[in-house]
C-alpha positions in Angstrom: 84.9 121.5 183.1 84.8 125.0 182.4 82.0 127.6 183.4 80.1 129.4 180.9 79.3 132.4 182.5 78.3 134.4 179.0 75.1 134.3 179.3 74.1 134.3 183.0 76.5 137.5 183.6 74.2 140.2 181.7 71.2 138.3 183.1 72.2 139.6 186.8 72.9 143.0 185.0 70.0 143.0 183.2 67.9 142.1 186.7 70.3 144.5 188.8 68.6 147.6 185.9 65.5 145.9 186.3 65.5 146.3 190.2 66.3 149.7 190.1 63.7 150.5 187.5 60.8 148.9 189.4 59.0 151.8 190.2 59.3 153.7 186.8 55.9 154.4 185.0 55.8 153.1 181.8 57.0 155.6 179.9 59.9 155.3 182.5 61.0 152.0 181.6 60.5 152.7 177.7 63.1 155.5 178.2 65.4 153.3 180.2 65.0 150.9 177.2 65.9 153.7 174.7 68.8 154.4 176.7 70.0 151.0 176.1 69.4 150.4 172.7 71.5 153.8 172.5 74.3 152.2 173.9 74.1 148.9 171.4 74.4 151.2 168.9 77.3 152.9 169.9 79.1 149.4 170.9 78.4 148.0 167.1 79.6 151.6 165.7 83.4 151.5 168.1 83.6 147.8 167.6 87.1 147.9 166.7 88.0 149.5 170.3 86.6 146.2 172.0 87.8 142.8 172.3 85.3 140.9 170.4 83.8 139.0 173.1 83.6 141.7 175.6 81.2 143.3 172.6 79.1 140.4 172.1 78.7 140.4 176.4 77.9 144.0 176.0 75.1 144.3 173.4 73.9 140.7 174.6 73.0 143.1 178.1 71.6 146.1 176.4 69.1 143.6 174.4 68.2 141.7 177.8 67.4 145.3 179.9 65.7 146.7 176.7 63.8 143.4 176.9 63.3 143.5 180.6 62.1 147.1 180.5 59.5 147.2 177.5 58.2 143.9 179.5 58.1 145.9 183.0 56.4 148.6 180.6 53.6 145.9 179.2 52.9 144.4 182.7 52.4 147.9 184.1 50.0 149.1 181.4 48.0 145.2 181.5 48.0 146.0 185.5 46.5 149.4 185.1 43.9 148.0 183.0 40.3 149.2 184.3 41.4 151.8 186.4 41.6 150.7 189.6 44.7 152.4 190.3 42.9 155.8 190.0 40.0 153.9 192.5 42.8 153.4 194.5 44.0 157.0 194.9 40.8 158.0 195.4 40.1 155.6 197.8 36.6 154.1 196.4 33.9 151.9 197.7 34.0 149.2 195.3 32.3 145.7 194.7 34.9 143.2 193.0 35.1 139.7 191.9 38.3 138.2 192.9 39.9 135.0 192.6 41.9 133.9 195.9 45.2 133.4 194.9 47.1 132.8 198.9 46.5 131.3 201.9 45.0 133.8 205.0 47.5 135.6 207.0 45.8 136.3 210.7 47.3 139.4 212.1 48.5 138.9 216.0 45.8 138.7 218.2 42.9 136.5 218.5 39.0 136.4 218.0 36.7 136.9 215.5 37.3 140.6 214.5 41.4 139.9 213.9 42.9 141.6 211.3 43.1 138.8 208.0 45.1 139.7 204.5 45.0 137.5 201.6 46.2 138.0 197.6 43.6 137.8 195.4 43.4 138.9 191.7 40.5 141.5 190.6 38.8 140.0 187.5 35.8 142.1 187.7 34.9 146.0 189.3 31.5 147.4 189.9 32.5 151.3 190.7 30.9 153.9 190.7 28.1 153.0 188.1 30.6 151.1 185.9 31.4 147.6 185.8 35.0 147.3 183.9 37.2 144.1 183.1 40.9 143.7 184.6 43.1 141.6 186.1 44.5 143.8 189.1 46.5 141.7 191.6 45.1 143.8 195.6 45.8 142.5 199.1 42.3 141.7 200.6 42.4 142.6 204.1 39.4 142.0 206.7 38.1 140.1 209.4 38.4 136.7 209.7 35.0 135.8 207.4 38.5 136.0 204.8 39.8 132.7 206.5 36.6 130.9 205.3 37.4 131.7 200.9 38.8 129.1 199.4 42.5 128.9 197.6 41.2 129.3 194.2 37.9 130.4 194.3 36.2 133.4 192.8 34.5 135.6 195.4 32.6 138.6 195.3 33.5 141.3 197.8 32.7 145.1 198.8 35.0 147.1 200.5 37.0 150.3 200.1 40.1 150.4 198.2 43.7 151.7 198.9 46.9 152.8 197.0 49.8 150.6 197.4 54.0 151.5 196.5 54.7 151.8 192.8 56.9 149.0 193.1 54.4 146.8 195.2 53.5 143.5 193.0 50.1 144.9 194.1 47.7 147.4 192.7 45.9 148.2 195.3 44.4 147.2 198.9 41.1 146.4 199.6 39.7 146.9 202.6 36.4 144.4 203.2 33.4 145.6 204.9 30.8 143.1 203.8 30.7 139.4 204.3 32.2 138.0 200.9 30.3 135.0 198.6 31.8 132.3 196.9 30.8 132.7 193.6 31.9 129.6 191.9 34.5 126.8 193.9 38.1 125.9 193.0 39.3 124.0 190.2 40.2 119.9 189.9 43.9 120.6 190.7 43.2 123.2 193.2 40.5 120.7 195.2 42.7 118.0 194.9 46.1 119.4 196.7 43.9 121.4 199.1 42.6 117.6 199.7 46.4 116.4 200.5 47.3 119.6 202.5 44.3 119.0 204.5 45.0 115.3 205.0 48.9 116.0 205.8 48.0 118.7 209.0 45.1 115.9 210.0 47.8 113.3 210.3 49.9 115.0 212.4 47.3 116.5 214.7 48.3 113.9 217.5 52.3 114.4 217.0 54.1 116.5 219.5 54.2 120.3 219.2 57.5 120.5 217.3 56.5 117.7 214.6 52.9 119.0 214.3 54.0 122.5 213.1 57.3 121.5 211.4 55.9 118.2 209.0 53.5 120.3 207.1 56.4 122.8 206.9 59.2 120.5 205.5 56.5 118.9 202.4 54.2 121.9 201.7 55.8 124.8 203.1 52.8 125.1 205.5 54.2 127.2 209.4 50.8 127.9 210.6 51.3 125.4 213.7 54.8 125.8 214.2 55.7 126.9 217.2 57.1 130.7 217.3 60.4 130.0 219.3 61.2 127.1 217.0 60.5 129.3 214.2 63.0 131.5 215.9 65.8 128.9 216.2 65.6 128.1 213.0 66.3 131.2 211.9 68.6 131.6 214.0 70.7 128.5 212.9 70.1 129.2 209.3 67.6 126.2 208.7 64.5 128.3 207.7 65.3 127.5 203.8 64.0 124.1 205.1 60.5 125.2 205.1 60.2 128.1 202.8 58.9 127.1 199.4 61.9 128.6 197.8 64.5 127.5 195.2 66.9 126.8 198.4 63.9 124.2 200.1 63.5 122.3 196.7 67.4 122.3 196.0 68.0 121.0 199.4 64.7 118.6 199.0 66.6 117.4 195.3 70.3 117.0 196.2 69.1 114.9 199.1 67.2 112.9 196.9 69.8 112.4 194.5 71.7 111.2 197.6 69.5 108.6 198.3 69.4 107.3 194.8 72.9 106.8 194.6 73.1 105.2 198.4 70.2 102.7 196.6 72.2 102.0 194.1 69.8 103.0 191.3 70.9 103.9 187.6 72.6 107.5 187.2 70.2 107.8 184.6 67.3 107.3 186.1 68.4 109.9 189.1 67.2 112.9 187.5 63.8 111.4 186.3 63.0 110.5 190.0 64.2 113.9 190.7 61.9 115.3 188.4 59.2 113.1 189.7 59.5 114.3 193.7 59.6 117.7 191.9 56.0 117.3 190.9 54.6 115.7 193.8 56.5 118.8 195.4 54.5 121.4 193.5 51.0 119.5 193.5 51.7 119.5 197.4 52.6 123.4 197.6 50.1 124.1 195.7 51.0 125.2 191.9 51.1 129.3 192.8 53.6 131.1 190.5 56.2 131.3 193.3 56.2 127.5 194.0 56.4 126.8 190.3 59.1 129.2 189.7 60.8 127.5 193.1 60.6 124.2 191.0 62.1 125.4 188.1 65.3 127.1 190.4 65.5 123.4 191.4 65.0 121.8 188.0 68.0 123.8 186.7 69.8 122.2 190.0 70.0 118.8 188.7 72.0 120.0 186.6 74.5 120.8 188.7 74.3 117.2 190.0 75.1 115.8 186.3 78.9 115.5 185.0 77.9 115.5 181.6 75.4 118.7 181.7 76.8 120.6 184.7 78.5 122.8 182.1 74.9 123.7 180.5 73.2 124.8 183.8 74.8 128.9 184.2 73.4 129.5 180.8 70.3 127.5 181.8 69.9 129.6 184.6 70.6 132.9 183.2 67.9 132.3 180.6 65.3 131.3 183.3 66.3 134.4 185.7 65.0 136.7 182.1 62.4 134.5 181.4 61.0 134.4 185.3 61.5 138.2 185.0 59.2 138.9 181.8 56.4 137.4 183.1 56.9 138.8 186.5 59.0 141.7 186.4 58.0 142.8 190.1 60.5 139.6 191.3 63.1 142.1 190.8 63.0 143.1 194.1 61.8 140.3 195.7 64.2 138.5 198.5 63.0 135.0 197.8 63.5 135.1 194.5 66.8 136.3 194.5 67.6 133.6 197.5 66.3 131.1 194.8 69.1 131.7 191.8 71.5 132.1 194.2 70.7 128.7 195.6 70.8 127.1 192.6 74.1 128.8 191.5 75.6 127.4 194.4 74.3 123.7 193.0 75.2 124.4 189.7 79.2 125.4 190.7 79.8 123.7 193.8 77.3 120.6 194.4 79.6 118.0 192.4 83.2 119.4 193.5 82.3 119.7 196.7 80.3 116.7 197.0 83.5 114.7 195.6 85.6 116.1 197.8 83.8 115.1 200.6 82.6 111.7 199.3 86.8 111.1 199.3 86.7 111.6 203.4 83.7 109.8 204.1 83.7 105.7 204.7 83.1 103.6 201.0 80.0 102.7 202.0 78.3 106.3 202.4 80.6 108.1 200.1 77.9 108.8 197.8 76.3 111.2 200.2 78.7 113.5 199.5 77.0 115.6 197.0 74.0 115.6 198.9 75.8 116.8 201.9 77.5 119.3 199.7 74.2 121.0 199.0 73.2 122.6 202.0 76.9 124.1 202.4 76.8 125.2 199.1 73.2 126.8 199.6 74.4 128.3 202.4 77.6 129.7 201.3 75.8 131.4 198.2 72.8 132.6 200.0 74.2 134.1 202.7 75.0 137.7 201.7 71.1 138.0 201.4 69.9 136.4 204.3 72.1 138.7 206.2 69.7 141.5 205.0 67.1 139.5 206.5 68.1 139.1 210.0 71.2 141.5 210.2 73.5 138.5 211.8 75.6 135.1 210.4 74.8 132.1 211.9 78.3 130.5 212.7 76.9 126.8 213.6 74.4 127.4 210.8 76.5 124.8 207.9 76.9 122.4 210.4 73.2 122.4 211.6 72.6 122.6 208.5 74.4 119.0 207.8 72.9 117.0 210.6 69.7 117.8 209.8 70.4 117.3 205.9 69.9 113.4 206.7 66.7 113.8 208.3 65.0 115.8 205.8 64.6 113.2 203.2 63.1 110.8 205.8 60.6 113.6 207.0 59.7 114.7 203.2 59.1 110.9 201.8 56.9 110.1 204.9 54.5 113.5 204.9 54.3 113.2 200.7 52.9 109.2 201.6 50.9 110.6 204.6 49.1 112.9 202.0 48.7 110.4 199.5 47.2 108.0 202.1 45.0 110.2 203.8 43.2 110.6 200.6 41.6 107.2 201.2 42.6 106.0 204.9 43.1 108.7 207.2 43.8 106.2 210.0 46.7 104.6 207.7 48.1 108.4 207.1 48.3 108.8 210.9 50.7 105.8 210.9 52.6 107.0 208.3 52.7 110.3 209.3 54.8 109.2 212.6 57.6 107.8 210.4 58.5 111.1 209.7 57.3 112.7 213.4 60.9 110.8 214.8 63.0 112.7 212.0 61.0 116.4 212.4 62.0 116.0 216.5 65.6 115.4 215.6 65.3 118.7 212.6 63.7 120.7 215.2 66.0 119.5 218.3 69.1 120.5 216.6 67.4 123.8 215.4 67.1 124.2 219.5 70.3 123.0 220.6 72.4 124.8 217.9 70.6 128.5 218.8 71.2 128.0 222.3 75.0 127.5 221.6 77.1 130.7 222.5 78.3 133.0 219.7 76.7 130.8 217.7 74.7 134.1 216.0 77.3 136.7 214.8 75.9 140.3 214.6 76.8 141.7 211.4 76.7 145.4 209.6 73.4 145.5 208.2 72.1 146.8 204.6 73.7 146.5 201.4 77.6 147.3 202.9 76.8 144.1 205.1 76.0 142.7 202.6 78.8 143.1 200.2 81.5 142.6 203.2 79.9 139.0 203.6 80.1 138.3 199.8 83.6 139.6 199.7 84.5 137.1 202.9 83.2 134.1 201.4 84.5 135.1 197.8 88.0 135.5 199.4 87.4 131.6 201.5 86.2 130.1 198.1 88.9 131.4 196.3 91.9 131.0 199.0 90.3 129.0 201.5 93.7 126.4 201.4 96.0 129.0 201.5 94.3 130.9 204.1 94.1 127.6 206.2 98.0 127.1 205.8 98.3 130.9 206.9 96.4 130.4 210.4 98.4 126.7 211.1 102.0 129.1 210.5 100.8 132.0 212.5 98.5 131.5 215.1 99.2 134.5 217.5 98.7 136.7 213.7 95.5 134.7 213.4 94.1 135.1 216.7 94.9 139.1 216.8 92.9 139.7 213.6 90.0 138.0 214.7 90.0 140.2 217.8 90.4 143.0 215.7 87.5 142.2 213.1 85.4 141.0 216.0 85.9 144.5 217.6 85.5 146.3 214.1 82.1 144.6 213.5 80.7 145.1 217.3 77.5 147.4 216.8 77.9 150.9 218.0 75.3 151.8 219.4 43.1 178.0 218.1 40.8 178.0 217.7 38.6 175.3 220.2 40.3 172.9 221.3 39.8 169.9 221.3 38.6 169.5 218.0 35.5 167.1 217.8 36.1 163.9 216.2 39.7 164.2 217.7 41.1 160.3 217.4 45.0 160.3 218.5 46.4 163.3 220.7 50.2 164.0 222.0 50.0 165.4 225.1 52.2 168.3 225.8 53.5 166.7 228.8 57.1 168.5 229.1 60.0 166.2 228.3 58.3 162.6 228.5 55.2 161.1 226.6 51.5 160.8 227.0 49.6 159.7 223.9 46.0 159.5 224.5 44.0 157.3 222.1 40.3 157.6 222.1 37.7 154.3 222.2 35.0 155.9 223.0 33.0 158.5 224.1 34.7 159.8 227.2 36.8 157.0 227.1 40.4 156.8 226.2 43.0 154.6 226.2 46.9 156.4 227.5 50.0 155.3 226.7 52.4 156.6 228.9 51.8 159.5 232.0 54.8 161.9 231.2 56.7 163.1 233.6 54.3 165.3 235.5 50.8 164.5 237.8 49.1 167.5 236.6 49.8 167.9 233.0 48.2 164.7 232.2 45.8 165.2 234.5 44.8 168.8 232.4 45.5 167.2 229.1 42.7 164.5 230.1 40.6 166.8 231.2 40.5 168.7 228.4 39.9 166.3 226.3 37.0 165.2 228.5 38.2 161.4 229.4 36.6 160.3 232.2 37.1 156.6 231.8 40.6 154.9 230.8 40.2 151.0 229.0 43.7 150.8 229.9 47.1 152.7 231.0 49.9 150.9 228.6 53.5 152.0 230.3 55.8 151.4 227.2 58.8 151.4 229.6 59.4 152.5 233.3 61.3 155.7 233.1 60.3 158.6 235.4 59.4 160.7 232.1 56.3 158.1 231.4 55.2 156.7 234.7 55.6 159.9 237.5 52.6 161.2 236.0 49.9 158.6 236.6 48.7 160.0 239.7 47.5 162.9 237.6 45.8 160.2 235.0 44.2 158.5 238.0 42.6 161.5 239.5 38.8 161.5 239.4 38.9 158.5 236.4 37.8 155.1 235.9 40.8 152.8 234.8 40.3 149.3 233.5 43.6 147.9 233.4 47.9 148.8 233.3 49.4 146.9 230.7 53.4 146.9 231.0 56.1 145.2 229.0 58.3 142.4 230.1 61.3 144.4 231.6 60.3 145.4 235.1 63.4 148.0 235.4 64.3 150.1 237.2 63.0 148.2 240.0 61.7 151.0 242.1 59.6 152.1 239.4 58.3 148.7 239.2 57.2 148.8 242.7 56.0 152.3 242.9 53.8 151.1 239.9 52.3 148.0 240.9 51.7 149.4 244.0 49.7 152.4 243.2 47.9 150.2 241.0 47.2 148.0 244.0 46.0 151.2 246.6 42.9 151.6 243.3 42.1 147.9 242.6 43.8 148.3 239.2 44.9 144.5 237.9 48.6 144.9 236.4 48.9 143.3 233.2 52.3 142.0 231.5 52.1 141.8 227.5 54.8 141.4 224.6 55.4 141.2 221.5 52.3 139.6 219.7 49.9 140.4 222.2 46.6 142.3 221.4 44.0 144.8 223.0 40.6 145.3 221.6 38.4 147.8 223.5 35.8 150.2 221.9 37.2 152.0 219.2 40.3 150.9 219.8 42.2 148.1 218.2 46.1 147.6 219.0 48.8 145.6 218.4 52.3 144.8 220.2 54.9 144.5 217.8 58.2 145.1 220.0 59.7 144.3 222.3 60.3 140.3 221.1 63.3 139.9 223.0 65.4 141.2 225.7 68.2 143.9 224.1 71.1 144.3 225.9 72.9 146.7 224.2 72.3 150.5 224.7 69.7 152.0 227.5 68.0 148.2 228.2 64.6 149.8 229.8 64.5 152.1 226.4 65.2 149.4 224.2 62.7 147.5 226.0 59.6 150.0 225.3 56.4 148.7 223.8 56.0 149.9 220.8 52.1 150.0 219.6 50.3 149.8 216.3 47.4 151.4 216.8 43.7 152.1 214.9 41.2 153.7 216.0 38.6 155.0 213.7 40.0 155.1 210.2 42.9 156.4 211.9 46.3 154.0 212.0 49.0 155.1 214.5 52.7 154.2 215.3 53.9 154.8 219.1 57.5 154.5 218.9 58.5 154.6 222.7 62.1 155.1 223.6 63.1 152.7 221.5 67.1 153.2 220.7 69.1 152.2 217.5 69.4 148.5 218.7 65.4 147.7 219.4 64.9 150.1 216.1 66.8 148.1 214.2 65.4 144.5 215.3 61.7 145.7 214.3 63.0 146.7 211.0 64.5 143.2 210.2 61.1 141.6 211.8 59.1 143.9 209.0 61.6 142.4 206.2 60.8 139.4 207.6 57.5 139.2 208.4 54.7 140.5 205.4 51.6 140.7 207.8 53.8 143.9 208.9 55.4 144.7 206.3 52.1 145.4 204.9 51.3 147.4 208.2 54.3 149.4 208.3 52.6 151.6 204.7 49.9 152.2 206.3 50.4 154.8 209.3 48.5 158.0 209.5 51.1 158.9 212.1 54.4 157.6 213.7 55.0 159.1 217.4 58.6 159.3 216.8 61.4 157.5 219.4 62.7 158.8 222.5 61.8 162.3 222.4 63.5 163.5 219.3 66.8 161.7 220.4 69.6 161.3 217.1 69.9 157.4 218.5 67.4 156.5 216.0 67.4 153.8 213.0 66.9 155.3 209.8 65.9 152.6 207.8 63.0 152.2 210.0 62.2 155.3 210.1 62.0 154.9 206.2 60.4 152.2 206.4 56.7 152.8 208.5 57.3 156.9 207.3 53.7 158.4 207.6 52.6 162.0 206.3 53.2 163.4 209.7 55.5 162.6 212.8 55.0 164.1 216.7 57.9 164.1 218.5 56.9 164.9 222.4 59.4 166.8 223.9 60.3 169.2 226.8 60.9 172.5 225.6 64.4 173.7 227.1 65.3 170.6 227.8 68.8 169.7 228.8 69.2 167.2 226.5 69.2 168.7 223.0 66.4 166.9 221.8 64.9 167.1 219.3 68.1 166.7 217.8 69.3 168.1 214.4 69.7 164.5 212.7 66.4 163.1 213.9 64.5 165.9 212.6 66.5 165.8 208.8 65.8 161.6 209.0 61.9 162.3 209.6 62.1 165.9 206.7 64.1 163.5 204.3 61.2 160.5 204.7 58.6 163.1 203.5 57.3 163.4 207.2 55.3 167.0 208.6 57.1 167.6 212.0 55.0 168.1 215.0 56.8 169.1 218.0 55.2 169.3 221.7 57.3 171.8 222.9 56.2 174.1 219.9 53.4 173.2 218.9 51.6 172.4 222.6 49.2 169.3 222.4 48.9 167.6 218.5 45.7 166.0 217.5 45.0 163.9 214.8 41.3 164.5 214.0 39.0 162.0 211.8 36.5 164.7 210.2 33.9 163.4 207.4 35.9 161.0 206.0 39.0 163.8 206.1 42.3 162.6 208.6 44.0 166.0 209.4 46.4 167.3 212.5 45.5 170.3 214.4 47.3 171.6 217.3 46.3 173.6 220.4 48.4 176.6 219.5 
């Protein structure tokens, strides 16, 4: 049966021009519009220079991105209704009603002043002696008193508000100062599948770790409790589709119900109904949020891919919902999951029933009708892959086959945590029963998760970035297309085979004055010669350092200029003479808390020489990672590297902390001596991860990595780029830092260079509500 790919074809265009749009003003995207209404005229005036079919492709584009673009125009006009971006550039105290539209995401770190951001949309905006009407989408963020709103409910709140990126589905940030009130409760439907969520986590609360985080995961999408190295696993062995409410999770969830149907022996018709059905239960479980309902659609379209007599309908089907999802929400353009949701469904629409046949012909009679549903998670794979390589910057090689024995387990899991909800609605005991049907199933899903990341080369590193990317789609373009012939190849020339492997497998290995100090001072860079000292202030007096340099009595003077006579902590990022030989000068004639030191205790001497000068002053030696938080005094930071050991590159480098600091209104980024490798694995953790993502926009200032050192990543540095980076650095030094490259990566990001050997000590001073950087020369 033949696919029409007429329609679906200038959809992706149309997108791809929507994408690249995103951040145009509206007048922007009303010109990009003109431009291609322009071009449908000039197609309908050569018409005779075309095939006829190739015109009727081409104007049926220009009409979908003139579409697109006087939609992205709308939307941004709607958005901008009641001025609150102009609050937002002005950063204004405002009070707001809001309704809570997502669930609270708790920064790392514990207790009751942790960092909390949730979505909410701005109905209503007392500022500045006006009250105006809009319908702003901001990111709340808070303490946790944000935990305690309800999904759904309308709250009024006070805080200060915050500009966000002209592409950002958000308007604005609001940062809350006040305790917010409910204003009026959720809705019917809102109660009610907070009421199943609720009654699903309950009846797993007694299941073992894995089951108790991953249940609530596989029906509603819900990883709060799941444990962060099974998280990891999955992801590792390409299984995270499983519990992401994404096109991919509800194709997966259908084709395996399909499966089931057909192993039941019930009607072919009735198959899509039942479909349908779980589909529904799906979204009244997820919650019915725009995302979940536009995941149910992707998998609506799916079935169709499951149907012989309709499989030929679904490309158009999907083209049409890919423009229709993107004029009412054009800022989808650029968003990952969405994009991992068509291409999911694609693969069900083109390669569910072939594939399924194919492998329903090699399977025994009596499970042969599995094959489709055991096709599905191949062919989600296979399609989604190029962008999940973006994600995490590496191809799972056991990922299709983890992928396929946990495929039978998953339908198990889901039908036994939708019943557990159900039933805990009226007998929580009974839902606890139920719930354990599926706890056997979730151990097996999350065991093979473990067992398949521990497996060797089982994660391939892979160029990241849009050339990854594209190489990836190009490789499983040329196995789709050739895949028989190719196989044939290898069986006739094995020793061929085997040398271009080793080849490719080598190609793609990564390479790898004023007064001074100024009062209100918050952040300063020591000038501490070639090495780092970063002293952050909590408190009067008090001071928290990061790193000693490289010499006793230049962090001694830099201290004691600065007037710090009490230290909350030392934080050694790494263990390089350039950070740790100066603590005797940060000791001298101070108070200090604590030494907090990453996981990597190289080189060894240092490690001693360390623990035992903290030993000769009664200084308890701390060991903290990724995740890990420290609140003291003015001070509130946050660990976000290292997560694992790198072996690639300089391993005690790659191995620095690297701190997110505030202090004040004041929001800092200490970089270490992280290399390209470590670099490179916090930029895929802030794709991955939105609490940091979030974060990373934020910084007042980033203390670059490794003293000005070209072995930098740039898309990170693009990616948390701040209106001013310090690079501390020896002047002279043999080294050539700060080299040429890493100062035209931090000039081309829109960063103000400060350098230590010029410039002497940098301060970042918090002045009546004004953030500026003075030096001491």
């Amino acid at each position: 049966m033949a696919t029409d790919l007429r329609l679906l074809g200038p959809a992706v265009l149309a997108w791809a021009v929507a994408a690249a749009a995103l951040a145009l003003s509206p007048a922007g995207h009303l010109v990009v519009g003109a431009g291609a209404l322009v071009a449908a005229g000039a197609l309908l005036a050569v018409r005779r220079r075309a095939t006829r079919t190739w015109r009727r492709t081409a104007l049926l584009l220009c009409l979908l991105v003139v579409l697109l673009q006087v939609a992205a125009a709308g939307h941004a006009v709607l958005r901008a209704r009641g001025g609150v971006v102009e609050l937002a550039l002005e950063r204004a105290v405002v009070t707001a009603e809001v309704v809570v539209t997502g669930d609270p995401v708790v920064l790392a770190g514990t207790g009751d002043r942790a960092r909390v951001l949730r979505e909410a949309t701005m109905q209503v905006v007392d500022a500045r002696g006006t009250r105006r009407r809009t319908a702003a989408p901001v990111l709340l963020t808070g303490d946790t008193r944000l935990v305690a709103l309800p999904w759904r409910a309308t709250a009024r709140v006070t805080g200060r508000l915050g500009p966000t990126d002209a592409a950002d589905d958000r308007v604005a940030t609001l940062a809350v100062t006040a305790a917010p009130r409910v204003l009026s409760p959720p809705g019917t439907v809102a109660t009610a599948a907070e009421r199943l969520r609720s009654g699903l986590r309950a009846s797993v609360d007694d299941a073992p770790e894995d089951a108790r985080g991953l249940l609530p995961g596989l029906v509603i999408g819900d990883t709060s409790r799941t444990p962060p190295d099974l998280t990891e696993a999955m992801r590792a062995t390409g299984m995270t589709h499983l519990t992401a409410v994404s096109g991919s999770n509800v194709a997966v969830v259908v084709g395996l119900v399909i499966g089931l149907c057909a192993v039941l022996g019930i009607p072919r018709a009735l198959r899509p109904w039942l479909a349908m059905l779980a589909l529904a239960g799906f979204v009244v479980l997820a919650r019915p949020e725009p995302s979940v309902v536009r995941a149910a659609v992707m998998g609506a379209i799916g079935l169709i891919g499951l149907s012989r007599s309709r499989r030929s309908a679904g490309p158009p089907v999907l083209g049409a919902a890919i423009v229709v999802v993107l004029l009412l929400d054009p800022w989808l353009a650029r968003s990952y999951g969405f994009a991992l949701s068509s291409l999911a469904t694609l693969g069900l629409l083109l390669f569910t029933r072939p594939w399924g046949d194919a492998i329903g012909r090699r399977l025994p009679t009596r499970v042969a009708p599995l094959g489709p549903a055991l096709a599905v998670p191949v062919a989600a794979q296979a399609m989604t892959a190029p962008v999940v390589v973006l994600l995490q910057g590496s191809v799972s090689v056991v990922g299709v086959l983890a992928n396929l024995l946990a495929a039978p387990l998953v339908p198990v899991a889901t039908v036994a945590g939708v019943t557990a909800a159900l039933v805990s609605v009226g007998w929580p005991r009974g839902a606890e029963l139920v719930a354990w049907v599926g706890v056997v199933p979730t151990t097996g899903i999350a065991q093979v998760a473990r067992r398949f990341a521990e497996v060797p080369g089982g994660t391939m590193p892979w160029p990241d970035g849009w050339p990854g990317a594209l190489l990836l789609a190009g490789l499983t373009l040329l196995v789709l297309l050739a895949g028989r012939a190719l196989v044939s190849g290898v069986a006739a020339h094995p020793a061929l085979t085997v040398g271009a492997a080793v080849l490719v497998a080598a190609a793609l290995l990564p390479t790898r004055l004023v007064t001074w100090p100024r009062d209100g001072w918050r952040v300063v860079v020591c000038d501490v010669g070639q090495g780092d000292a970063v002293v952050v202030r909590s408190g009067p007096a008090r001071a928290v350092l990061v790193d000693a340099g490289p010499d006793p009595p230049l962090v001694d003077h830099c201290l004691d200029r600065l007037g710090v006579t009490m230290l909350d902590a030392v934080v050694l990022t790494h263990l390089h003479a350039d950070h740790v030989d100066g603590l005797p000068g940060a000791l001298s004639g101070r108070t200090v808390a604590q030494f907090l030191v990453g996981p990597v205790a190289e080189p060894e001497a240092a490690d001693r020489e360390v623990r035992r000068l903290a030993a000769s002053h009664g200084i308890p030696v701390v060991v903290v990672q990724a995740g890990d938080r420290l609140r003291v005094g003015d001070v509130d930071a946050v660990v976000w590297s290292p997560v694992r050991r790198i072996a690639a590159g300089s391993v005690p480098n790659n191995a620095s902390l690297v701190l997110a600091v505030r202090t004040g209104s004041v929001d800092a980024l200490l970089l270490g001596d992280v290399e390209r490798e470590a670099a490179h694995d916090l930029l895929l953790r802030l794709r991955r991860e939105p609490s940091m993502a979030v974060a990373a926009g934020g910084f007042e200032v980033v203390k670059t990595p490794h003293h000005g050192s070209a072995n930098l990543d740039d898309d990170l540095m693009a990616a948390v780029r701040s209106p001013l980076g310090v690079v501390s650095v020896g002047a002279d030094n043999d080294y050539g830092h700060p080299a040429p490259r890493h100062l035209e990566v931090l000039r081309r990001n829109g960063y103000t260079v400060l350098r230590t050997d010029r410039d002497g000590d940098v301060a970042v001073v918090e002045d009546g509500g004004v953030i500026e950087a003075v030096t001491s020369r």
